[in-house]
N, C-alpha and C positions, 0 to 999 in steps of 0.2 A: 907548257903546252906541248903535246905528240908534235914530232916532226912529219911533214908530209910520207917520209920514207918511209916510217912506220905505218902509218895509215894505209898506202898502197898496200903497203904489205900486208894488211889485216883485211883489204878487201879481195885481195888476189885471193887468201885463203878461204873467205867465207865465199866466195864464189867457185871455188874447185870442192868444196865441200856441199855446194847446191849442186853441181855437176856429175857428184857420183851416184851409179846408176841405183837407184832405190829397191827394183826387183830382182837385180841381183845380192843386193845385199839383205834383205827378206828372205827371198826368196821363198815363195806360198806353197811352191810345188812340192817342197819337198814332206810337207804335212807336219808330222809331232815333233822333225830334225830343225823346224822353221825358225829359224829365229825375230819371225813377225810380232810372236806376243811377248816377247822379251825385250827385242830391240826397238819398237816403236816411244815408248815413253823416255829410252834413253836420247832419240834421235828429238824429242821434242824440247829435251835440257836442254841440250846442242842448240837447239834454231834459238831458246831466250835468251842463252850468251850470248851467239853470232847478233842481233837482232839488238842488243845491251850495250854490247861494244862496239858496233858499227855506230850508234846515234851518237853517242857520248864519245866519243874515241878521241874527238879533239878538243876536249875537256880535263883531258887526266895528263901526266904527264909522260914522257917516253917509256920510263922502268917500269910500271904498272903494265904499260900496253905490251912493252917487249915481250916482258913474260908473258902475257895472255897470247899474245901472239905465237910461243912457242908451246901451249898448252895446246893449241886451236891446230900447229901443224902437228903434234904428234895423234890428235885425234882424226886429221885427213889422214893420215899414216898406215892406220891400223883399218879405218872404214875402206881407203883403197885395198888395200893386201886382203880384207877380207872379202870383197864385194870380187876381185881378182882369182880365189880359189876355188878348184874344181869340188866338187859335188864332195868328194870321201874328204879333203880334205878340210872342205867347210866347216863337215859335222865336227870332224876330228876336232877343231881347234876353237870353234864357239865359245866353250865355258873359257878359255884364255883370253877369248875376243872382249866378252861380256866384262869379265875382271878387268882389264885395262882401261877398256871405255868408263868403267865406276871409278878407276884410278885417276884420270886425266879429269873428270867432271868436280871430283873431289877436291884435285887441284886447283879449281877454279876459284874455288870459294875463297882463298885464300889474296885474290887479286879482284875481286868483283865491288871490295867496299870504295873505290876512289871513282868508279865507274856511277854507283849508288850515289854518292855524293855529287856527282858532274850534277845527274839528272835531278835532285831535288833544287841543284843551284840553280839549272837555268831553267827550270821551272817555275821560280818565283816563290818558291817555300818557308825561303827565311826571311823574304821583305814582306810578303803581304798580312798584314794587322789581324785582316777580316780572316784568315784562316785559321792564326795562333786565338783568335778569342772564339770561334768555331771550334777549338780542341778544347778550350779551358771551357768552353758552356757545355759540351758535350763529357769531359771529364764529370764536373760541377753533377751534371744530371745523372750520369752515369751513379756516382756518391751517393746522390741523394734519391736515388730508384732502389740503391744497393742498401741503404737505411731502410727505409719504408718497408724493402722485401723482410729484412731482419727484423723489424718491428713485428711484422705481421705473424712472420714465423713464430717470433717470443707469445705471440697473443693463441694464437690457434695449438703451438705446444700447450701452454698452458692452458685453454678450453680440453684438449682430449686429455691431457692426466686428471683435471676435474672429474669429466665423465667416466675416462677410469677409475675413480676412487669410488663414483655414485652406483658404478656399478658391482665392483666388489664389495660397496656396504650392501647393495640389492643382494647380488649372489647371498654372502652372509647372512643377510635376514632370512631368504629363502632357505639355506642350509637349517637354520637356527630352527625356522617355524616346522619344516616337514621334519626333522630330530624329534621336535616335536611333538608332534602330532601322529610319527612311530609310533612314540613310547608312552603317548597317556594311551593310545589304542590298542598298543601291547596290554597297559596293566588295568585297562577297562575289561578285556577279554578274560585275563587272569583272575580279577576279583570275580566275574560274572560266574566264572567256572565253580568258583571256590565257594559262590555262596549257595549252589544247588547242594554239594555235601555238606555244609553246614546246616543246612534249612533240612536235609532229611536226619541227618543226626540230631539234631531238634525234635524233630515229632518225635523220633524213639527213645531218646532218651525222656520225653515231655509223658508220652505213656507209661513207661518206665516208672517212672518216679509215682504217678497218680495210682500206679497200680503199688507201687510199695505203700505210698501212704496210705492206700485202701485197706491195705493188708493191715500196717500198724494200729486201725483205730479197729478195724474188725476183731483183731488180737485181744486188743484192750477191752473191748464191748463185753467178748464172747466170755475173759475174764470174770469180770464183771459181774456179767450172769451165772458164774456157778458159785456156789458157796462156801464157804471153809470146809473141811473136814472136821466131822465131830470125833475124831478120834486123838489122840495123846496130841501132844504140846510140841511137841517137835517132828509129828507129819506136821504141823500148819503152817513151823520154818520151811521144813521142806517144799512144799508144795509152796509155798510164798517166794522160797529162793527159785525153785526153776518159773514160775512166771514172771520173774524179775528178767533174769537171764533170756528167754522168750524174748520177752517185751524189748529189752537193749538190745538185740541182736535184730529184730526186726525194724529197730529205732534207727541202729545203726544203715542197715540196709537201704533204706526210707531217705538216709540223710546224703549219706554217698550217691545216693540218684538223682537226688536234687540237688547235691554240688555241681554232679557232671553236666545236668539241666539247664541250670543256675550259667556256668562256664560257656555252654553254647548258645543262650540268648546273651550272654558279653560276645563272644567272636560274630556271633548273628549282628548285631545293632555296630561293631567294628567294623569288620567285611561293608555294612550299607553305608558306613561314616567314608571309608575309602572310595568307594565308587561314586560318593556324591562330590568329594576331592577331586580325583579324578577326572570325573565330567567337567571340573569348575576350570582343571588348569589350562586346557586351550582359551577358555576365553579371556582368564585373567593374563597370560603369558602374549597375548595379542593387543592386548589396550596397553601394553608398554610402551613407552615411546622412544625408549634407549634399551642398547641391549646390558647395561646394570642394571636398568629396573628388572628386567625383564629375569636376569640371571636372580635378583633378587626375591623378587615372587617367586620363579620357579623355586628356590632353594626354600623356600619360607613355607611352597604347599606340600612339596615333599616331605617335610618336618612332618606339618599336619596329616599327611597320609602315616605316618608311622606313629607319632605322636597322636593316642587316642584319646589320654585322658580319661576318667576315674567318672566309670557309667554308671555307678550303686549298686551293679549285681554284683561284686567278687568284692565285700566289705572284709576287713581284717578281723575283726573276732571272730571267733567258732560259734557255729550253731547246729544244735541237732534236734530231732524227734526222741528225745532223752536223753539220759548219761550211759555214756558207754564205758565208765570206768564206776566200777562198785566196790565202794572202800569197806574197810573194814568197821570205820566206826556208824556207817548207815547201818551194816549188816546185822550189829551191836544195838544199836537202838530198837532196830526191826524186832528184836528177839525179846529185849525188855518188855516192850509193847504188848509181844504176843504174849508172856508168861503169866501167867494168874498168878495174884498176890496172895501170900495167906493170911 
């Protein structure tokens, strides 16, 4: 236990320490030089030591006290001296004042733990039951608020990465269907366009062609109506080989305009096969319910838009409005035919 001596002695100091004059060592008058907003939370450390060590003082033993005790007059020390100096010197020496006073408080810390301890002893801290099961039900609940908050957090983290994923599948659908719904209305516009030149290449070639054929059978007819020549045996080859040659070349003519005819009611009836595609893939690419199906169909009518399949106009054998090659041994026959026998 502190001997009396000590004790007096720590109340002499905390009492010449309340003693020193406050507006001088402030001092408000002198404005931005004041050491008011600086020195006031120092002076208030000051008063919870003085205030620590006077209750507890004959709790602790002498060595603890001594030193505080000479922690406590080096800080009367420096507050007299500076509450003591004129005006220029004041300012001049502040920031030295300031540092030493953090020095000496600093000091303290280092003697305050036997002090700490007086006060929880005769306080009754380590006997009373009802306070240590007061910390342990308070810890206890503390735990178990500290669970519950992390439960909660685990539950509501995992609710918003759900809704994040519900909504990057939403985005991605959205992305998916208006990709979409671009590009059948890009190639709806495209066929729309392509089928007005097709449909007029149709009539013209479709006149075209009626007008060759008109020609071929007119040919033929007009043939027809005039009669051999009654003169020698070979004007009748003659004039038989050029209405041959005639007739093939306009057979020919006849037949070329109806391939070309032929070719554009196939791209006509393709062109309407694609556009009816076309129209069909937003709705089928919509009733998907995953985006495989969905990639699935899509890939399967794009086929079908290119994939037209075998319409009957553009069959594989040749056909014409006559032979356009005249062999030699028709030519041969032709002429036996004509020659009178003797």
């Amino acid at each position: 236990m502190a001997t009396q001596g000590h004790i007096d002695q720590l109340n002499s100091i905390c009492k010449s320490i309340d003693e020193v004059d406050r507006s001088q060592l402030l001092r408000p008058d002198l404005g931005r030089e004041s050491l008011q907003k600086e020195l006031e939370p120092r002076l208030q450390g000051i008063d919870k030591i003085k205030n620590l060590t006077l209750e507890y003082a004959s709790g602790v033993g002498d060595s603890p006290l001594s030193n505080l005790n000479n922690i406590l007059q080096q800080i009367l020390n420096e507050l007299q001296a500076q509450a003591g100096r004129n005006s220029s010197q004041y300012i001049a020496s502040k920031d030295a004042f300031l540092r030493n006073i953090d020095t000496h408080l600093e000091k303290t810390k280092d003697y305050r733990a036997p002090f700490v301890a007086a006060a929880i002893e005769s306080r009754g801290f380590l006997e009373d039951a009802g306070i240590r099961k007061e910390y342990q039900r308070t810890v206890t609940d503390l735990k178990t608020e500290a669970t519950k908050t992390i439960d909660k957090l685990k539950i509501e983290s995992a609710k918003a990465i759900e809704e994040a994923r519900d909504l990057a599948k939403e985005i991605e659908e959205r992305a998916r269907r208006t990709a979409a719904k671009i590009s059948v209305e890009e190639a709806q516009k495209q066929f729309k366009e392509a089928q007005k030149s097709i449909r007029s290449n149709l009539i013209i070639w479709g006149v075209v062609s009626a007008a060759a054929v008109a020609a071929f059978i007119w040919t033929a007819v007009h043939f027809l109506k005039i009669g051999p020549p009654a003169n020698e045996t070979w004007h009748v080859v003659y004039y038989t080989a050029i209405r041959i040659t005639i007739l093939v070349a306009v057979g020919a003519i006849a037949t070329f305009c109806m391939r070309v005819f032929r070719a554009y009611m196939h791209m006509n009836q393709l062109n309407l096969h694609r556009q009816r595609v076309a129209n069909s893939i937003e709705a089928f690419v919509v009733s998907a319910q995953t985006p495989e199906q969905r990639d699935v169909i899509l890939s399967n009518l794009v086929e079908a838009v290119v994939a037209f399949g075998n319409s009957g106009l553009l069959p594989n054998d040749e056909d014409s409005i006559g032979s356009q090659k005249l062999s030699t041994d028709v030519l041969s026959r032709i002429l036996n035919l004509l020659t009178p026998k003797k």
